[in-house]
N, C-alpha and C positions, 0 to 999 in steps of 0.2 A: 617562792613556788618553783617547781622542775620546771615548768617548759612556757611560752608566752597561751596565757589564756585561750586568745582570739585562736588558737590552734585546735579547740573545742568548738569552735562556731562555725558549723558546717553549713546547715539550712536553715529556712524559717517552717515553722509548720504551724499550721490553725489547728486549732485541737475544738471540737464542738461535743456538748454534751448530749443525749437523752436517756429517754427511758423507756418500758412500753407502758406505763400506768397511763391512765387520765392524765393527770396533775403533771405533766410531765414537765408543762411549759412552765409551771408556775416555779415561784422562785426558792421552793420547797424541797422539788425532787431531788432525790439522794446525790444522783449526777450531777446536777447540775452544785449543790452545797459542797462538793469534794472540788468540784472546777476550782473555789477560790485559794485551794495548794497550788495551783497549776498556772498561774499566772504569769511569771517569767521564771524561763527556764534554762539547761543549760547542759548538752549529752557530753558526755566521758567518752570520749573516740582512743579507739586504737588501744583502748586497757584491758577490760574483761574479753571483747570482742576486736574484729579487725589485723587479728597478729596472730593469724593460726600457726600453730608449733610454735610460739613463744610467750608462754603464761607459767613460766617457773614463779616461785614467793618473792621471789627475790625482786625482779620484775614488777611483779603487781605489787608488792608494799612501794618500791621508789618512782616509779611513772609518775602517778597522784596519789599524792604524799594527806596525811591527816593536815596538814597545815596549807596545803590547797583547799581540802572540801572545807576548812574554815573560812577562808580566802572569798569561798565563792557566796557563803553566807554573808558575808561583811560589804563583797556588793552587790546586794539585794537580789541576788536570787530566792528563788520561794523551793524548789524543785530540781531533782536531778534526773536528768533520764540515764539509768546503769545500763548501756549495751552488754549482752551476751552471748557471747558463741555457744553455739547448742554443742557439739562438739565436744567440749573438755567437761562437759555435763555428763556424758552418755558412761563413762566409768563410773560415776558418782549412783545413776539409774539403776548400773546391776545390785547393788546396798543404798538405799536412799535414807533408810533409818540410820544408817552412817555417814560417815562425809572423805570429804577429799581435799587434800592441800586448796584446790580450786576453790571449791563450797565453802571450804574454813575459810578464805580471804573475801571468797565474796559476803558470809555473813558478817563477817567484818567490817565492812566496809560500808554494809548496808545499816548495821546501826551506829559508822560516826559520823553518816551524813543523817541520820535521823535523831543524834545528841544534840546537831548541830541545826537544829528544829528545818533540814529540808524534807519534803515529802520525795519519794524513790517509784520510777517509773523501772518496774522490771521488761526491760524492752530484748526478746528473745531475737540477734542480731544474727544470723547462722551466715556463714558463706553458703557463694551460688551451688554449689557443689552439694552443700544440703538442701536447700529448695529443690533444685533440679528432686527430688524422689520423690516428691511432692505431686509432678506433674501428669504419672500415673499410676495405676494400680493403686493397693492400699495397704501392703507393708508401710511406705513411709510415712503415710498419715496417723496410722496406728503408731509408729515409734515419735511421732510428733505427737500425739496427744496424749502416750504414757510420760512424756517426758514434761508435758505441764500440768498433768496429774500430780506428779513426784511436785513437782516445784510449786505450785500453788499450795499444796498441803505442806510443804518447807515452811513457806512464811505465813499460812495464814491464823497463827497465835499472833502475825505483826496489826499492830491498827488500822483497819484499814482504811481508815480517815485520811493515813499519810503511805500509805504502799498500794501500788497499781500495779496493772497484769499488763503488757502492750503485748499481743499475740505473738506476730512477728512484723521485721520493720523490712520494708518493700518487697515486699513475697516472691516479684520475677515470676508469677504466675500469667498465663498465656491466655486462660481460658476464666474468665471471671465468674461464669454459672459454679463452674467445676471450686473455684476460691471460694466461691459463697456458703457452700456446703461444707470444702473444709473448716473454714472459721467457724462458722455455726457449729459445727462439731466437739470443736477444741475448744470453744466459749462455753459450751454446757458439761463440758471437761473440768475446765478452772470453776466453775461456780459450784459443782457437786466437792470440789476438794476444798473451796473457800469461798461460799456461801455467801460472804458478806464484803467482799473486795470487788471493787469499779475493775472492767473491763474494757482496753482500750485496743480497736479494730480498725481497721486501712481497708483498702482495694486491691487488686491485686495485684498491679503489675507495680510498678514505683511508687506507692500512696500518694499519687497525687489525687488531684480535684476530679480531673476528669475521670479516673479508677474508680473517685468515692461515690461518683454519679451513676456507677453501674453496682454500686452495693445496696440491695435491700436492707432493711434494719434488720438485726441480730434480732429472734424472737423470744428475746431475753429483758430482763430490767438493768438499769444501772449499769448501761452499757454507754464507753463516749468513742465519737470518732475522729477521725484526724487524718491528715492531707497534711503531703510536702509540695512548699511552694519554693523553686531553686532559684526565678526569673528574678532576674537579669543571666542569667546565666554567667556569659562573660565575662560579670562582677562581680558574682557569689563563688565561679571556681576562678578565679584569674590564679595561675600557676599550680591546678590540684596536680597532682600527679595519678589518683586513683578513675579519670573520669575522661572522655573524650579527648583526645589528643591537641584540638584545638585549642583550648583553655593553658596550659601546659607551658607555653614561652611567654604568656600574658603576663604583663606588669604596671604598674597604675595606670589600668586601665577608670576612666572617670565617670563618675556619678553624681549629679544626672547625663546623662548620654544626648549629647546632640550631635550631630555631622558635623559642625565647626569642633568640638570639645573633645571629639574622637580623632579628629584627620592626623596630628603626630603619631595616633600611633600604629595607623594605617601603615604611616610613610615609613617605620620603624620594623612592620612585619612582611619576613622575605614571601612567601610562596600566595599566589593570587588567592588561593581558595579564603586564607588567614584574612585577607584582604578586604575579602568579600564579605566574610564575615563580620567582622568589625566593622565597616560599613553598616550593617542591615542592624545591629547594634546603633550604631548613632543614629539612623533614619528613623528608630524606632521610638525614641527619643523616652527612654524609661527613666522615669521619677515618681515621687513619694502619690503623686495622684494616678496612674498609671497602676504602682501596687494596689494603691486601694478599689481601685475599678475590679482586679481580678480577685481580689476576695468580697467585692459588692457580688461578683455575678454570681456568689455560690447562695447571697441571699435571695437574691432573683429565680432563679434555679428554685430554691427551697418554697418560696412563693407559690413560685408560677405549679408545681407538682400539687401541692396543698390543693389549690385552686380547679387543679385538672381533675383530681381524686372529688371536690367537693360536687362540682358538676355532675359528675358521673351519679352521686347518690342522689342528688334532687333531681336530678332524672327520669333515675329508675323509678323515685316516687311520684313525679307524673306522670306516667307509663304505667305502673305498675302496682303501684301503693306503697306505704310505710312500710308494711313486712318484708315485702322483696328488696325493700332502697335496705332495711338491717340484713339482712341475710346475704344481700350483695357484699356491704360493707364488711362483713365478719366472715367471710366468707375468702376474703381477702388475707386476711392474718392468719388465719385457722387452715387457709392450702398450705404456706409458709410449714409452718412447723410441723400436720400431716407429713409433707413432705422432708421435712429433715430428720422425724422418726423413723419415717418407713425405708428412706435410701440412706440413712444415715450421712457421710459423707463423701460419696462417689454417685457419678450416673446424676447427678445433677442438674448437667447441662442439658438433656433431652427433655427430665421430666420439667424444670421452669419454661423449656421454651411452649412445651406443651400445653402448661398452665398460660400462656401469653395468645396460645391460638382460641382456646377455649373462652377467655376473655373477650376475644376480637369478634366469634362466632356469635356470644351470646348479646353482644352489641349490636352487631350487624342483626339479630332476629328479635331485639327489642324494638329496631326502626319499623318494623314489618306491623308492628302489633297498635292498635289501635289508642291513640293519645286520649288519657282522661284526667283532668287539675286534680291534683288534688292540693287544698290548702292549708298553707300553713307551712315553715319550715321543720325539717327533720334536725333536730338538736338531740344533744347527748342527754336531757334529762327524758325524751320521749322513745331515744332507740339508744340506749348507751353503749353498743357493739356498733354503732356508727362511727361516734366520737372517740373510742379508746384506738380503732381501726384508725383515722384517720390520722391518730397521732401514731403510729407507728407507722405511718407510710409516710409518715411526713418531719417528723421532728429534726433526721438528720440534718436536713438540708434549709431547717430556720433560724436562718444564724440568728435574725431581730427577735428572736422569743428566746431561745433555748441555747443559745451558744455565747461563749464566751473565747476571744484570742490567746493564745500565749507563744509568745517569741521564744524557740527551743531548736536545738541542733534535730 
């Protein structure tokens, strides 16, 4: 192989699936049956993506060579996530029924890691410098969703059993209402040019956990989502050079981290701050049960929302009756995408926070109104705009039904 593997293994990320159907949780839905490509995985850094002004042929054939992506089949990977720079695309946009040195290598490359039975996460990688356009107005959004327009309709004669869409990988978005509209935009972009290809969406600012807890569900199907999990930190970058400068003089730094286990290398680093650091690393004492506590809380989290949303509709149907507890409940999904037809993908953030007062108000004037039982629970076979609502306000974040892990850069 060109270069040591482990030089691909940047992060972990949880990828979880759903859908907006009923059936979402069961072990049927489309997402969820495409999940078992996605099980260990393994991103290509620094080739398609990550090297701007340097993607000549020459380059991209020797970096990762065909006798690496066989390499990486041989130990058991299922999946490759392809980073790419939006960038060396945009010549390719002005003729997209033609191609470009770039487009010839990357289709290349994309069917010898799919000879080599991996399934291909097309994960659109842009430098900051193309996000930054992202963050107002709507020139950039428009030339971000002609450009997955062109690319989705590229591959989608590929199967899409084994080839995925990742929108973009940590967006650098400030404003998460304002993210949500974009994505949503550019998701019903890629499904009108490839109809029948999984869609994989983040949060906005770094896709971590906490970003994906302020994403709505896509008002879409066959949509999965995913979260970067980077902690330990100290551990996962010890000597990056692309990421806080702290990390950067770090070297076997140990795992699992205790204050005894850490102190050499306290004693080893000059400037107090590094010190301190590292310190707050070993007090913190991170190990294999510590990781799993922070991808438990995303099941918790997923839980506890389910729970809050169920409340709310048996509720409104002691308050108010069966028709109001459905009309609340679908009333829910159906602002969602009014709202994403009528602003398209801008102005977002005024109108959901709008949509969150109206919520609050119409709560606050249900207390007021007189309590009457009624009995019997509200199920999906007696309001099914309860139950299909509930599952899209809830699927993301249930990892114990509808998600499944995969270890990936």
């Amino acid at each position: 192989m060109s270069k040591p593997l482990f030089l691909l293994l940047i992060s972990l990320s949880a990828i979880l699936c759903c859908t907006s159907s009923v059936s979402a949780l069961s072990d049927d839905s489309l997402a969820f049956k495409r999940m078992e490509h996605l099980q260990h995985g393994i991103n290509t850094s620094l080739w398609f993506a990550q090297s701007p002004g340097n993607y000549s042929v020459e380059r991209l054939r020797s970096f990762t060579t065909s006798d690496d992506i066989a390499l990486i089949h041989q130990l058991g990977f299922d999946h490759i996530r392809l980073s790419i720079d939006a960038d060396p695309l945009l010549p390719w946009l002005r003729n997209p029924e033609g191609t470009t040195p770039f487009v010839t290598e990357l289709d290349r490359v994309v069917k010898t890691m799919l000879d080599q039975h991996l399934a291909v996460i097309i994960d659109i990688h842009p430098e900051s410098s193309y996000k930054a356009q992202l963050l107002r107005g709507t020139d950039g959004v428009e030339h971000f969703a002609g450009l997955w327009r062109a690319l989705a309709k590229h591959f989608s004669s590929i199967d899409p059993e084994l080839v995925f869409f990742q929108i973009m990988n940590e967006p650098e978005q400030d404003d998460p209402y304002r993210w949500q509209g974009i994505e949503s935009f550019v998701a019903e972009q890629i499904r009108q040019s490839a109809p029948n290809h999984t869609i994989i969406v983040a949060g906005a600012h770094w896709s971590g956990l906490e970003d994906l807890m302020m994403l709505e569900p896509i008002a879409l199907p066959n949509i999965i989502y995913t979260f970067h999990d980077y902690e330990p930190f100290p551990f996962t970058h010890q000597g990056a050079t692309w990421t806080s400068s702290q990390v950067l003089p770090l070297r076997a730094v140990p795992y699992p981290s205790t204050p005894e286990a850490i102190q050499p290398n306290i004693n080893q680093e000059p400037t107090l701050a590094g010190q301190f650091w590292l310190e707050q690393y070993g007090l913190n004492r991170w190990d294999a049960q510590r990781v799993e506590a922070t991808l438990a809380f995303a099941e918790v989290v997923g839980f506890a929302s389910r729970t809050r949303l169920l409340r709310r509709v048996r509720r409104t149907a002691r308050l108010r009756g069966p028709s109001d507890a459905c009309a609340m409940a679908a009333r829910y999904a159906n602002r969602l995408r009014k709202t994403q037809n009528r602003l398209g993908h801008v102005g977002l953030s005024g109108e959901l926070r709008r949509c969150d007062q109206e919520r609050r108000q119409n709560r606050s004037r249900s207390r007021d109104r007189k309590s009457s039982r009624i009995k019997g629970a509200i199920t999906g076979d007696r309001c099914p705009g309860v139950d299909a609502t509930i599952r899209i306000r809830t699927q993301r974040k249930s990892f114990s039904h509808s998600c499944l892990f995969s270890s990936m850069s």
